[in-house]
Biopython code that builds the backbone (N, CA, C, O; Angstrom):
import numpy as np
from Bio.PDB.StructureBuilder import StructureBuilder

atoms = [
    (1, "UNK", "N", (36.198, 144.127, 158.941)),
    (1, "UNK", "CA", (34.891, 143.502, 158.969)),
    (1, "UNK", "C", (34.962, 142.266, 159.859)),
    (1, "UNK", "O", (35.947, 141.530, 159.911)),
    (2, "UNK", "N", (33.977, 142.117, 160.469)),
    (2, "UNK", "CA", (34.299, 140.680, 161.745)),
    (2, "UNK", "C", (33.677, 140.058, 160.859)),
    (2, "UNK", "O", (32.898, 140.445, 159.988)),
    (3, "UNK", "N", (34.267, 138.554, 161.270)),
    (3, "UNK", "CA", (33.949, 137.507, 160.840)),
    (3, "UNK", "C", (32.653, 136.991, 160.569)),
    (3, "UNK", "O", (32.446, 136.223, 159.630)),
    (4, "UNK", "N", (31.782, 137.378, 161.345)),
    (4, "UNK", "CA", (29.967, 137.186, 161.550)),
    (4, "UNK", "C", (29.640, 137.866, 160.318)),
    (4, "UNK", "O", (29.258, 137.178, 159.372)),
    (5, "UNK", "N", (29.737, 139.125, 160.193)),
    (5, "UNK", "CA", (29.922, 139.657, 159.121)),
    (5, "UNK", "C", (29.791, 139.807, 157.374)),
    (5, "UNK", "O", (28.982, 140.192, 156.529)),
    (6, "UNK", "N", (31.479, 139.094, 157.498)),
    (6, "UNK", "CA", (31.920, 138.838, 156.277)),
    (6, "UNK", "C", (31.243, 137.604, 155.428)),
    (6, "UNK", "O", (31.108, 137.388, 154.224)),
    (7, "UNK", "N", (30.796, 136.731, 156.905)),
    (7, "UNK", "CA", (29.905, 135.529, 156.406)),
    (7, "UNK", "C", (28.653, 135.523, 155.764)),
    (7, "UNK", "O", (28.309, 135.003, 154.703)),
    (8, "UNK", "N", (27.988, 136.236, 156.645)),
    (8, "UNK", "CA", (26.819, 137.250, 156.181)),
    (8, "UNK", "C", (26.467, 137.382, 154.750)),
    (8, "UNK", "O", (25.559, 136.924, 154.056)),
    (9, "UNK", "N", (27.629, 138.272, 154.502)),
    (9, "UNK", "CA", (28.010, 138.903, 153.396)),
    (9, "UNK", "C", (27.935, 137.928, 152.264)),
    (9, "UNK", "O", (27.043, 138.018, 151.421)),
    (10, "UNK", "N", (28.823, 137.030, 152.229)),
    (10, "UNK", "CA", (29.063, 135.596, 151.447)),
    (10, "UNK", "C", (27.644, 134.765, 151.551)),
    (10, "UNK", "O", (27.233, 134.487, 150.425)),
    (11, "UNK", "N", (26.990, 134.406, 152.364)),
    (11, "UNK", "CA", (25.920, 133.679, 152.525)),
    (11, "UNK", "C", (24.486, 134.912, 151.156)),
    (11, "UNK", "O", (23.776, 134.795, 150.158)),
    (12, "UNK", "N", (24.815, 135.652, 151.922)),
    (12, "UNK", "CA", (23.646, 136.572, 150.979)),
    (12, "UNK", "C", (23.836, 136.927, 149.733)),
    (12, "UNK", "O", (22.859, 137.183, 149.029)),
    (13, "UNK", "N", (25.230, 137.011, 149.196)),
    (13, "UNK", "CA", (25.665, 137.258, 147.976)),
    (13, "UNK", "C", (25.860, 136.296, 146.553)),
    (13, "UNK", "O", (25.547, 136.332, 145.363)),
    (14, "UNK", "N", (26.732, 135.251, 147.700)),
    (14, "UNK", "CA", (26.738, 133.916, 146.396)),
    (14, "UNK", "C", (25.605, 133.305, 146.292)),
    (14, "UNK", "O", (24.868, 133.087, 147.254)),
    (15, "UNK", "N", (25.341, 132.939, 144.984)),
    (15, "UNK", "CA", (23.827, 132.445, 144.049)),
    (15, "UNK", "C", (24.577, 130.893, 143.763)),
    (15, "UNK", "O", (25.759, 130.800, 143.432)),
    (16, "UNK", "N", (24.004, 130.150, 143.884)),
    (16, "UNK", "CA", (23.856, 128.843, 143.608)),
    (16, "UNK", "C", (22.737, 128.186, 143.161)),
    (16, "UNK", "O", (21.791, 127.747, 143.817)),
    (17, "UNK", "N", (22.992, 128.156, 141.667)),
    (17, "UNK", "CA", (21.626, 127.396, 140.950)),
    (17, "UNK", "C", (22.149, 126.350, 140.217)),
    (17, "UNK", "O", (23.240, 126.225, 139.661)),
    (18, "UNK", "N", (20.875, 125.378, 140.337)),
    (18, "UNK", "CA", (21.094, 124.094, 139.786)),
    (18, "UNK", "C", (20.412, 123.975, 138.665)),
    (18, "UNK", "O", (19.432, 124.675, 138.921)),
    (19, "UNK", "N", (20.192, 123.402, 137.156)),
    (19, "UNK", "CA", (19.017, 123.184, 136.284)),
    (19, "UNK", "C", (19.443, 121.628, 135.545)),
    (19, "UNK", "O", (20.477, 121.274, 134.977)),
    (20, "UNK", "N", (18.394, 121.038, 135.783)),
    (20, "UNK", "CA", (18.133, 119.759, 135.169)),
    (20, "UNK", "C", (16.857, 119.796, 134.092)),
    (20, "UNK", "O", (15.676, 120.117, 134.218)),
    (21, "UNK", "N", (17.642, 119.326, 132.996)),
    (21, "UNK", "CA", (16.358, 119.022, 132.186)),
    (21, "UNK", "C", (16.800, 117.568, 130.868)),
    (21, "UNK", "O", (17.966, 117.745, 130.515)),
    (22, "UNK", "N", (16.474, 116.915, 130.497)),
    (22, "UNK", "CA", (16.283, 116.008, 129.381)),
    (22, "UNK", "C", (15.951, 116.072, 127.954)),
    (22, "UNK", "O", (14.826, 115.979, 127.463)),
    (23, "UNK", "N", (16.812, 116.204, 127.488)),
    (23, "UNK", "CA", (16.621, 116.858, 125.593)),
    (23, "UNK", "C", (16.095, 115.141, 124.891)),
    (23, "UNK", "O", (16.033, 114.062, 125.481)),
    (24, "UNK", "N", (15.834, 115.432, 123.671)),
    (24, "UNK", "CA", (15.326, 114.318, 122.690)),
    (24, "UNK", "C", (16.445, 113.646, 122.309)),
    (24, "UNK", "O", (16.970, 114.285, 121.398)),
    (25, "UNK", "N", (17.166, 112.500, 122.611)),
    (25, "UNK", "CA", (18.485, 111.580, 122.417)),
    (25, "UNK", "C", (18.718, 112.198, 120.861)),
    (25, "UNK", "O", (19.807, 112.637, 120.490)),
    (26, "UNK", "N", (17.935, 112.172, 120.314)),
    (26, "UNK", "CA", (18.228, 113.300, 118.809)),
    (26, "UNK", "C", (19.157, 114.714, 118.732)),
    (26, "UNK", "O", (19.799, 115.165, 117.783)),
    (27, "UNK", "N", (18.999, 115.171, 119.932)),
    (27, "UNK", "CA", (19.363, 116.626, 119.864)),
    (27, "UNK", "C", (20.202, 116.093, 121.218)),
    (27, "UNK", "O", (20.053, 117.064, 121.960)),
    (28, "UNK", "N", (21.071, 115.027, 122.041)),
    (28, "UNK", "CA", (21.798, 115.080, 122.928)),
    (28, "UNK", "C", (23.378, 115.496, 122.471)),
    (28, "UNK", "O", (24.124, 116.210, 123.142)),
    (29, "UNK", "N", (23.655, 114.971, 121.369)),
    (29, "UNK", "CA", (25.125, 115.309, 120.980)),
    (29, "UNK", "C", (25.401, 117.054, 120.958)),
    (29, "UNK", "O", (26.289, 117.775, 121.413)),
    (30, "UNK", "N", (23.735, 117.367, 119.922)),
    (30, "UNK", "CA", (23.993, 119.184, 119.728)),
    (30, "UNK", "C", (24.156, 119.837, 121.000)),
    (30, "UNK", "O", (24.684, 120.919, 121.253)),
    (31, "UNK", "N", (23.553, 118.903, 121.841)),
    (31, "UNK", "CA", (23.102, 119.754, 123.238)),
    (31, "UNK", "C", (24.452, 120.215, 124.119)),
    (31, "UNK", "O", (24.714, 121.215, 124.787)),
    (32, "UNK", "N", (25.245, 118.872, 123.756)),
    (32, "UNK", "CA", (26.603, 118.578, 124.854)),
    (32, "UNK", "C", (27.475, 119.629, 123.649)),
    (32, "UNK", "O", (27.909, 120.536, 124.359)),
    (33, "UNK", "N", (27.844, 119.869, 122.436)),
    (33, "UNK", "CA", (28.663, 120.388, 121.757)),
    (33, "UNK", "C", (28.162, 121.990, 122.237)),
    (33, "UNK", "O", (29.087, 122.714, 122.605)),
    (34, "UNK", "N", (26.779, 122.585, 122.257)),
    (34, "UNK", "CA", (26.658, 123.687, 122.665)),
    (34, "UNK", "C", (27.205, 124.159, 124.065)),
    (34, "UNK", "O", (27.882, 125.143, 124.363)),
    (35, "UNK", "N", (26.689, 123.135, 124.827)),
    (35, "UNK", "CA", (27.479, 123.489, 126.404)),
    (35, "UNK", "C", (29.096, 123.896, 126.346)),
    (35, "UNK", "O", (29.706, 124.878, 126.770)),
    (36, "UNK", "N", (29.537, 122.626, 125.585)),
    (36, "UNK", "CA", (30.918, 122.816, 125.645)),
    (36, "UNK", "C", (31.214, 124.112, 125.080)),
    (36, "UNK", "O", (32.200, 124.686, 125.542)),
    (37, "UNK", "N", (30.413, 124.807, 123.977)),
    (37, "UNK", "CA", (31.131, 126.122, 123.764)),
    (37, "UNK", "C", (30.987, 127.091, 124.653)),
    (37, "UNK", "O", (31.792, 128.015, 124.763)),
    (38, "UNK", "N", (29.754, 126.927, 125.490)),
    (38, "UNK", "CA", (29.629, 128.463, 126.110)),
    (38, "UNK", "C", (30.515, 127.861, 127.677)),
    (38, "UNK", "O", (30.387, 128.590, 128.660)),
    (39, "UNK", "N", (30.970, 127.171, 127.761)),
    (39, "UNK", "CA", (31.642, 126.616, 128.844)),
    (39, "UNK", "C", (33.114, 127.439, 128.701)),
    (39, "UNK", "O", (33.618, 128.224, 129.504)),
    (40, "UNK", "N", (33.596, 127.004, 127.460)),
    (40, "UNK", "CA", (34.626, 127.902, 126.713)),
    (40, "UNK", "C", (34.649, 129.218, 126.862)),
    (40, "UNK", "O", (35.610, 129.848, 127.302)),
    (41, "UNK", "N", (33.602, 129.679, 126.506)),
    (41, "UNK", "CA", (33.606, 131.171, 126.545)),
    (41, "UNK", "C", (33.500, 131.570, 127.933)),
    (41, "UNK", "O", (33.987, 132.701, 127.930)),
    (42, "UNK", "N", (33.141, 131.293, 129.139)),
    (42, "UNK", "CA", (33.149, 131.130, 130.428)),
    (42, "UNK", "C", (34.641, 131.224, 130.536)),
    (42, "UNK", "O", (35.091, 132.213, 131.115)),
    (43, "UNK", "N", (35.376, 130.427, 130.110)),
    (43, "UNK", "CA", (36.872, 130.278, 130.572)),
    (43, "UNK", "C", (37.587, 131.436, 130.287)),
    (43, "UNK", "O", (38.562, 131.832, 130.924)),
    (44, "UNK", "N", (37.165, 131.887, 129.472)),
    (44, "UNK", "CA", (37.681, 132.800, 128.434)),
    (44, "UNK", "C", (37.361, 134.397, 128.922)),
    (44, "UNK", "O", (37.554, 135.338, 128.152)),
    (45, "UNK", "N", (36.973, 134.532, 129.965)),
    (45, "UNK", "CA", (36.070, 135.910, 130.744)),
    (45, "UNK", "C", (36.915, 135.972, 131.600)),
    (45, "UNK", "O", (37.110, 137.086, 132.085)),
    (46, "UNK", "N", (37.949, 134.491, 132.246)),
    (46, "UNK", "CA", (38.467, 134.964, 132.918)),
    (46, "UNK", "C", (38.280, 135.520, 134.517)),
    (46, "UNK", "O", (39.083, 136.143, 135.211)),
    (47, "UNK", "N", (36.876, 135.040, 134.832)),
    (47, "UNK", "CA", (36.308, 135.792, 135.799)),
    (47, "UNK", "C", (35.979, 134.864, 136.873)),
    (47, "UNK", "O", (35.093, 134.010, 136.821)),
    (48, "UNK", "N", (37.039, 135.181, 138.197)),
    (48, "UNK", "CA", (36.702, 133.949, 139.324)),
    (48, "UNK", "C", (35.505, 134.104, 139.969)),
    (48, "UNK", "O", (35.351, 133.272, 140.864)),
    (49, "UNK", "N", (34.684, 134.807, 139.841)),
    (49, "UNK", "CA", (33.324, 134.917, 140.286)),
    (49, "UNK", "C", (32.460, 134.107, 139.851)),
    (49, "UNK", "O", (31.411, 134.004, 140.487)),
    (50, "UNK", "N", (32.689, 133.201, 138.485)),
    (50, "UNK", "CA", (31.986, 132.338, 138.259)),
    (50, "UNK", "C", (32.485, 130.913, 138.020)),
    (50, "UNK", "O", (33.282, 130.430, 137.215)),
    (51, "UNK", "N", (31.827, 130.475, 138.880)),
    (51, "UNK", "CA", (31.810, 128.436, 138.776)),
    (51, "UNK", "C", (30.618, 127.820, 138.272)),
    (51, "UNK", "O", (29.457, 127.942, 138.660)),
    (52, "UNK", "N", (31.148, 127.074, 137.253)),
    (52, "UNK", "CA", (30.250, 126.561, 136.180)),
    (52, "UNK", "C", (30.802, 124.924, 136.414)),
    (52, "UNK", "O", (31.970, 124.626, 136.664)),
    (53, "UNK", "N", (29.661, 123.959, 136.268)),
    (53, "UNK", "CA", (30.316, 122.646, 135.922)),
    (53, "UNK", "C", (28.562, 122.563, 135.574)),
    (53, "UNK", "O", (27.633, 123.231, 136.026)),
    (54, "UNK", "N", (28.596, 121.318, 134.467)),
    (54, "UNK", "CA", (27.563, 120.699, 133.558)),
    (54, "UNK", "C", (28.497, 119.332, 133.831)),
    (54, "UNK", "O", (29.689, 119.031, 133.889)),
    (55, "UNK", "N", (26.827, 118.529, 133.998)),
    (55, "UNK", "CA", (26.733, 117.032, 134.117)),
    (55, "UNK", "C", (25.957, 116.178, 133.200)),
    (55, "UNK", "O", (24.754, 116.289, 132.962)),
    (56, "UNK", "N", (26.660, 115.438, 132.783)),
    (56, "UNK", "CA", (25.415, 114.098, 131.650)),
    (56, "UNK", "C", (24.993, 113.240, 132.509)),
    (56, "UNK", "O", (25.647, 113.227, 133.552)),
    (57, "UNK", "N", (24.113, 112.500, 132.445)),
    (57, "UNK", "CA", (23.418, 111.098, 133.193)),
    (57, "UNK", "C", (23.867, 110.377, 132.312)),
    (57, "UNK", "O", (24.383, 110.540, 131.207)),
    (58, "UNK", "N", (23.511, 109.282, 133.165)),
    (58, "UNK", "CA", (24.181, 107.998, 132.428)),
    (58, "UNK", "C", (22.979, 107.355, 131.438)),
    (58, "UNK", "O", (22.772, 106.184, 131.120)),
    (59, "UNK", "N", (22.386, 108.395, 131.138)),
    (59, "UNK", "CA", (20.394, 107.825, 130.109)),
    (59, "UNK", "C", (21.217, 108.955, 128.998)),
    (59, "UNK", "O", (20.434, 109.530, 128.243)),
    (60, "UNK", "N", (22.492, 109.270, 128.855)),
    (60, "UNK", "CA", (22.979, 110.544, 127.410)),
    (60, "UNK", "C", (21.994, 111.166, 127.166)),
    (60, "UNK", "O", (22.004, 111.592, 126.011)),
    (61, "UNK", "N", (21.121, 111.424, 127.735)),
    (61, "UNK", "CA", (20.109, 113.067, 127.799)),
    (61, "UNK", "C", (20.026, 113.656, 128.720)),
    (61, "UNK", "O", (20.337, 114.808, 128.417)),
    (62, "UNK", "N", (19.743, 113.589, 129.915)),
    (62, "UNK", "CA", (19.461, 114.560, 131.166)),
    (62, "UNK", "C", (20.921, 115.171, 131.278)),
    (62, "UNK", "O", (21.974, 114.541, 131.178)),
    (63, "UNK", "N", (20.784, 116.361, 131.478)),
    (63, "UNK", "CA", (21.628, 117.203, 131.631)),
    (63, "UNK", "C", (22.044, 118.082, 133.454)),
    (63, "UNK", "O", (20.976, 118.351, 134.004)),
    (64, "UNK", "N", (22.886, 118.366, 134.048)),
    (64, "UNK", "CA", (22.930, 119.257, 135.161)),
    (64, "UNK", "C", (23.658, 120.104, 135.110)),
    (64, "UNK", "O", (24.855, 119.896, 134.914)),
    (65, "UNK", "N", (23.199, 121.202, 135.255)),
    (65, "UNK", "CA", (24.347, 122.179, 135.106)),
    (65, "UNK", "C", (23.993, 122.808, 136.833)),
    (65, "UNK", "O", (22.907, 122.911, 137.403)),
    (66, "UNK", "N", (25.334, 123.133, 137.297)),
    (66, "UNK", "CA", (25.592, 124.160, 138.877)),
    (66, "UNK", "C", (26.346, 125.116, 138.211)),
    (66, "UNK", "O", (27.462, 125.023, 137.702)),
    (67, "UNK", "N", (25.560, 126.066, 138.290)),
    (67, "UNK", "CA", (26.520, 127.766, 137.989)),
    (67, "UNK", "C", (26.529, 128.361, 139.373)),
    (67, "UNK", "O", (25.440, 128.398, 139.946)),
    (68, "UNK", "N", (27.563, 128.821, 139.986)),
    (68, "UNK", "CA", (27.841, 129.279, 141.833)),
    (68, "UNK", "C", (28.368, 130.348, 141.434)),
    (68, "UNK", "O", (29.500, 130.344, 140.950)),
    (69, "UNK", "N", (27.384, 131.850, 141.611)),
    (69, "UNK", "CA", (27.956, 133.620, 141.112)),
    (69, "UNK", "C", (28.311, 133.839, 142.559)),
    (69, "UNK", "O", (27.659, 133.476, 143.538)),
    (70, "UNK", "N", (29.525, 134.536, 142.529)),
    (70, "UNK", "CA", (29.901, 135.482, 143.750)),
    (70, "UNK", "C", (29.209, 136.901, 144.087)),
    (70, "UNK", "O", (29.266, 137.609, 145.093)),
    (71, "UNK", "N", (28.585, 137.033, 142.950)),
    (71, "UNK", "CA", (28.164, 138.446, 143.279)),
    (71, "UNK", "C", (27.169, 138.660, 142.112)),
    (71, "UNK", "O", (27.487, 137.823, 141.268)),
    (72, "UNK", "N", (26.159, 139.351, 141.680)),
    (72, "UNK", "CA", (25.144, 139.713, 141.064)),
    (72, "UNK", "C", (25.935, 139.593, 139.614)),
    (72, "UNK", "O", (25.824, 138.609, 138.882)),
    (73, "UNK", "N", (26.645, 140.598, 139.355)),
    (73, "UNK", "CA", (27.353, 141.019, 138.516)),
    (73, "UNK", "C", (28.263, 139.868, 137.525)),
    (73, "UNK", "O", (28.265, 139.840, 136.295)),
    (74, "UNK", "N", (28.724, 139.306, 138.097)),
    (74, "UNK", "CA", (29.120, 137.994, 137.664)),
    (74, "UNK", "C", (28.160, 136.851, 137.131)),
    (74, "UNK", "O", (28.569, 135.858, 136.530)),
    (75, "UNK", "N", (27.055, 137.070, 137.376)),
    (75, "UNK", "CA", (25.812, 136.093, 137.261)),
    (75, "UNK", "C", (25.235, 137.034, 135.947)),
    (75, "UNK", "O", (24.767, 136.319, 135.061)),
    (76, "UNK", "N", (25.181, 138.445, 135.666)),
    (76, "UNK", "CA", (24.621, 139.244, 134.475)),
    (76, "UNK", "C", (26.230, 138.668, 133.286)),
    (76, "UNK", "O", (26.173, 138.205, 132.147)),
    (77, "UNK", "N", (27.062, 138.856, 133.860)),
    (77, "UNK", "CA", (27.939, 139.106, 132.347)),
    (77, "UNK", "C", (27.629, 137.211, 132.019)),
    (77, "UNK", "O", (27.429, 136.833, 130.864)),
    (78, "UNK", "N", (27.635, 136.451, 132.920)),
    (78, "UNK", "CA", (27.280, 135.102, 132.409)),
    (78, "UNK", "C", (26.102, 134.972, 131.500)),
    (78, "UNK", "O", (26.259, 134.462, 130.391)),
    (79, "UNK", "N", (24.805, 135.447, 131.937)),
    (79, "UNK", "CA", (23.634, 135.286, 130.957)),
    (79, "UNK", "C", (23.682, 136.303, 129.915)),
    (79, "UNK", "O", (22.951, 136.161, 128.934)),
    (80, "UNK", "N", (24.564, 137.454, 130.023)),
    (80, "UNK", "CA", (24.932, 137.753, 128.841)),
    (80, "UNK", "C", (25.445, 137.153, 127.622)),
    (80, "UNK", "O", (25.100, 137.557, 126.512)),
    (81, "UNK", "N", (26.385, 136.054, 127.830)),
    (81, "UNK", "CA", (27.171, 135.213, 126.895)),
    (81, "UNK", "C", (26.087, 135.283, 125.604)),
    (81, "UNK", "O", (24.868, 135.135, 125.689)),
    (82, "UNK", "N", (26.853, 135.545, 124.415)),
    (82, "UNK", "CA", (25.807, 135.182, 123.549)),
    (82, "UNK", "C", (25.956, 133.465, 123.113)),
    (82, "UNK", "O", (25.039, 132.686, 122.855)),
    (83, "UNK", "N", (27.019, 133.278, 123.129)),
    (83, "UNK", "CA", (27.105, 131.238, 123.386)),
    (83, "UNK", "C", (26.032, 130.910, 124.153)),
    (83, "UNK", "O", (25.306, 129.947, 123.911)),
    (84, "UNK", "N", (25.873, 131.768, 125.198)),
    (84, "UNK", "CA", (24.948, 131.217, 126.558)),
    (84, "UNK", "C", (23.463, 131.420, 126.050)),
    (84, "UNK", "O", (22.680, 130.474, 126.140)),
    (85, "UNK", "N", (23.069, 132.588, 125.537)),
    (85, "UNK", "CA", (21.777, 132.788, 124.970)),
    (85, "UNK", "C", (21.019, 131.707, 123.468)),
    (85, "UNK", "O", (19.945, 131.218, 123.115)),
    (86, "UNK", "N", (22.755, 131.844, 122.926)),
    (86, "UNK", "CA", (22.021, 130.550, 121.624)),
    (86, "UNK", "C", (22.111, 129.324, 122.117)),
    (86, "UNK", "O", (21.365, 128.571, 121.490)),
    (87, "UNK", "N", (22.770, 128.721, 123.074)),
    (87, "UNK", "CA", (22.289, 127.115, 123.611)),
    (87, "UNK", "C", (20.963, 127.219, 124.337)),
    (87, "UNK", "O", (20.419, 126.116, 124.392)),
    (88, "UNK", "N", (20.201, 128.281, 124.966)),
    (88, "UNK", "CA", (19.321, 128.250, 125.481)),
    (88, "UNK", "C", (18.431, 127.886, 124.305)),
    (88, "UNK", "O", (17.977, 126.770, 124.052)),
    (89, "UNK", "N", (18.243, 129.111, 123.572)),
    (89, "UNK", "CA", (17.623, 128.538, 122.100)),
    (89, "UNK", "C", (17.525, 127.827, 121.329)),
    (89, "UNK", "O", (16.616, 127.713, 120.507)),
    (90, "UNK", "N", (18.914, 126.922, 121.532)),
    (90, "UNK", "CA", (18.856, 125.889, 120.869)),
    (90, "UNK", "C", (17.660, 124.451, 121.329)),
    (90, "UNK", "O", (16.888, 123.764, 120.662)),
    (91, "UNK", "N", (18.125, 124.508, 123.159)),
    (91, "UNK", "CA", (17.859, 123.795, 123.623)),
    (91, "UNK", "C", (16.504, 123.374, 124.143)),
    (91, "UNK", "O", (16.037, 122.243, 124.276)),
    (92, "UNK", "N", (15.752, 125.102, 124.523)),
    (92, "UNK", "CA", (14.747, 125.072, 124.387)),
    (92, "UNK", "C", (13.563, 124.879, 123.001)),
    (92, "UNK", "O", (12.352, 124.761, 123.189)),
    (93, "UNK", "N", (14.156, 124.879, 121.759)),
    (93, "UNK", "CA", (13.102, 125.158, 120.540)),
    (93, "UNK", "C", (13.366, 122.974, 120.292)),
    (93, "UNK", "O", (12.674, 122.247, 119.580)),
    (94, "UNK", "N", (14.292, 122.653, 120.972)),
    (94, "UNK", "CA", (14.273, 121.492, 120.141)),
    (94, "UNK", "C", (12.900, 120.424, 120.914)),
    (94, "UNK", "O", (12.733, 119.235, 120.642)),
    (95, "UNK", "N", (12.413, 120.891, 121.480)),
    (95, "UNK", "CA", (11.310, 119.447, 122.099)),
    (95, "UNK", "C", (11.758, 118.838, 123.455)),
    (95, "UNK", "O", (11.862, 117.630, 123.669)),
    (96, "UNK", "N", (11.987, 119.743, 124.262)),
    (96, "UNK", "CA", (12.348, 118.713, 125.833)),
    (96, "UNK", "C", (12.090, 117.808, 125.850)),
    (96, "UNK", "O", (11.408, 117.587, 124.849)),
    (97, "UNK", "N", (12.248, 116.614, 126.682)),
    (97, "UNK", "CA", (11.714, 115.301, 126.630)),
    (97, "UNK", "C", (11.245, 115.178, 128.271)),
    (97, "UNK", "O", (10.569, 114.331, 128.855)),
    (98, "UNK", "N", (12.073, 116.696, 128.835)),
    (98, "UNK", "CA", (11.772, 117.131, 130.164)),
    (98, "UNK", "C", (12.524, 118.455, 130.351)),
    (98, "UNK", "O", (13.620, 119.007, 130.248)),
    (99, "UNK", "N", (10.848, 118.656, 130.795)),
    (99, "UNK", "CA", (11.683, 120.622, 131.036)),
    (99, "UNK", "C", (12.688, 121.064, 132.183)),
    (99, "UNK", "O", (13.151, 120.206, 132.935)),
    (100, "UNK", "N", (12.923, 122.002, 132.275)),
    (100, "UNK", "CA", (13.903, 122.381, 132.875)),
    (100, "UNK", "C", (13.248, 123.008, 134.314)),
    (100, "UNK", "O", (12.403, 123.886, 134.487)),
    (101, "UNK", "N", (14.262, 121.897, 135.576)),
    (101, "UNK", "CA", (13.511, 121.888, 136.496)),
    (101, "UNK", "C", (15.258, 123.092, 137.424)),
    (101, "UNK", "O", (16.453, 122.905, 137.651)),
    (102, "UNK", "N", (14.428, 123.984, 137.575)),
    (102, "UNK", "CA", (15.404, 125.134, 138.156)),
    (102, "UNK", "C", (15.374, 125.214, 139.874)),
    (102, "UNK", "O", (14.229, 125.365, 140.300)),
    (103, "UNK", "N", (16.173, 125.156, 140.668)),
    (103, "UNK", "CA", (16.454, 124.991, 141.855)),
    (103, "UNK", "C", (17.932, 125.566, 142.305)),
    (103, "UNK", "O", (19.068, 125.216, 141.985)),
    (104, "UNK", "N", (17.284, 126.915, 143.457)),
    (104, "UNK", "CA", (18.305, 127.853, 143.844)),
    (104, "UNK", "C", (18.888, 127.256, 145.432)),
    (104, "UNK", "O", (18.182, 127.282, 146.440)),
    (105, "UNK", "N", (20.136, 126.793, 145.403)),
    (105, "UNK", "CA", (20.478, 125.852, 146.702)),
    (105, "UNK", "C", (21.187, 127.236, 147.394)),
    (105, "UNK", "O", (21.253, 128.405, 147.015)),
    (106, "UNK", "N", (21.741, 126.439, 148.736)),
    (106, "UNK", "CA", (22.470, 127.332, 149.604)),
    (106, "UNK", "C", (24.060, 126.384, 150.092)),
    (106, "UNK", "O", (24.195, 125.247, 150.543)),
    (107, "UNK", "N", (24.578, 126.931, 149.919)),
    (107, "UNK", "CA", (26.198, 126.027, 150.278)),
    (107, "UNK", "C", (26.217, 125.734, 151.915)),
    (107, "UNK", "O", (26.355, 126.409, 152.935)),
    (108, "UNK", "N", (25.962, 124.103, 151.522)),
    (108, "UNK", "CA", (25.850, 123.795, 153.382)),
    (108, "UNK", "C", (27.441, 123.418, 154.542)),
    (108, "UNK", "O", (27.740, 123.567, 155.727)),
    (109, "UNK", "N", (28.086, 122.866, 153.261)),
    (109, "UNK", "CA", (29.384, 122.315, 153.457)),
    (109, "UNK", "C", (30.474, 122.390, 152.132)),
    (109, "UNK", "O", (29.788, 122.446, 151.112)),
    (110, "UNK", "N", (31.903, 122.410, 151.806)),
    (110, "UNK", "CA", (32.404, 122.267, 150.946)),
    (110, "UNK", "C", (33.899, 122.002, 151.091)),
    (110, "UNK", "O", (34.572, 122.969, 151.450)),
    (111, "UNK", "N", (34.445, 120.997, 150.898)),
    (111, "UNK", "CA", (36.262, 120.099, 150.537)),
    (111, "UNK", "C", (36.683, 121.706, 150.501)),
    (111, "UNK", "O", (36.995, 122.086, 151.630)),
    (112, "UNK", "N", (36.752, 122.531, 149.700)),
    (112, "UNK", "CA", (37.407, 123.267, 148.860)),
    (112, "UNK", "C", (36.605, 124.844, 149.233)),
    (112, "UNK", "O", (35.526, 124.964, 149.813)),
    (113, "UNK", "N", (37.628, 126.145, 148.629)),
    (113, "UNK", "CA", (36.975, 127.408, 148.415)),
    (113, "UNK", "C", (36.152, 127.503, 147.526)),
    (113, "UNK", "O", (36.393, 126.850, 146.510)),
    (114, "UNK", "N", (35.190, 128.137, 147.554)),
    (114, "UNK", "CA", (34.352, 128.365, 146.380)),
    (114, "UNK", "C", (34.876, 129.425, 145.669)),
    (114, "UNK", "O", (35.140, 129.502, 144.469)),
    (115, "UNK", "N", (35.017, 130.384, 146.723)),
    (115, "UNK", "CA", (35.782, 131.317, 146.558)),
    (115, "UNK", "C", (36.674, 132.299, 147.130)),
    (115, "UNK", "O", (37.261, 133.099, 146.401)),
]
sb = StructureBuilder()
sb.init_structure("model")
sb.init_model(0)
sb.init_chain("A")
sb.init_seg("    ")
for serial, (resi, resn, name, xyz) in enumerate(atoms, 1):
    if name == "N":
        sb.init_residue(resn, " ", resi, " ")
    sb.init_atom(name, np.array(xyz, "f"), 0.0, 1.0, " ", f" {name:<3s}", serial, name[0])
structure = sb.get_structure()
């Protein structure tokens, strides 16, 4: 495969999404203990197709999470997680204080492999 190509390939395939949102300082501790589990279970799949990192603000509510899928498939067994489905639920039934603002980026530059 030439190089033009393979880039191609990578540019059209990997998903890069960002989501920010702000829970009720009430529900920030549950919020960060839920992440941390399905973060876990992420580790635990074993699967280099997915890069996950979650961010706190320095206000201990707003939240960021960057999930970067290599391929479709890797992005389904992630929203499969059932960790992943009950923090959604959790997070969504408790009262945002700001909803969840979703934004699909494109990798312009990067230190490191993604993958």
């Amino acid at each position: 495969m030439q190089a033009s190509s393979l880039l191609k390939k990578q540019i059209t395939v990997m998903k890069i999404v960002k989501v920010t949102y702000t829970v009720q300082p009430s529900f920030a501790a549950k919020n960060l203990e839920n992440v941390k589990t399905f973060v876990r279970d992420i580790k635990a799949l074993d699967n280099s197709s997915i890069r996950y990192i979650s961010y706190l603000g320095a206000d201990g509510k707003t939240f960021t999470h960057i999930a970067t899928f290599d391929n479709d498939e890797a992005q389904a067994q992630f929203l499969a997680l059932p960790s992943f489905k009950s923090f959604q639920q959790q997070r969504d039934g408790s009262g945002l204080e700001r909803g969840e603002q979703l934004d699909m980026l494109e990798l312009a530059a990067a230190s490191y492999e993604i993958f």
